[in-house]
C-alpha positions, 0 to 999 in steps of 0.5 A: 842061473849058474850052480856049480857043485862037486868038489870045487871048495879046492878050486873055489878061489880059482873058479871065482877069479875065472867067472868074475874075470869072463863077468868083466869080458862080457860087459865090454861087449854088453853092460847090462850082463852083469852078474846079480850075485854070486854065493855059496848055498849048502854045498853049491855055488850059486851065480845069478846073473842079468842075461842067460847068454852070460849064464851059458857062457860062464858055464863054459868057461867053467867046463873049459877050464876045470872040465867035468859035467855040463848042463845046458838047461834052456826055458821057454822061448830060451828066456831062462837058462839053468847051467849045472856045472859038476867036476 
């Protein structure tokens, strides 16, 4: 899961278009990481994703291009990975 919060409903367009862009990238490589949905929750927004490496991933991607905050939250056995992004 990827949540991004701060002040990206200036960039939201930008920021969209970038993680559905690296969705696409990464299943060149592996179909099955896709990502479940992508939606606004208050003042986050929320992506759900198939596989936690795409989590990471679109997480970076993020940081890279907008920089700010980044968190790389793994869970047990690295099964489950939580990615808060901040700008």
């Amino acid at each position: 899961m990827v949540v991004i919060r701060g002040d990206l409903w200036q960039l939201e367009e930008g920021i969209c278009r970038l993680l559905k862009h690296e969705e696409a990238k990464a299943r060149v490589k592996n179909p099955l990481e896709r990502m479940i949905c992508m939606e606004k929750r208050g003042e986050f927004l929320v992506i759900e994703t198939t596989e936690e490496k795409l989590a990471e991933h679109l997480g970076r991607a993020a940081h890279k291009a907008y920089q700010g905050e980044l968190q790389v939250q793994r869970g047990e056995e690295n099964r489950i990975c939580r990615i808060n992004w901040k700008r």
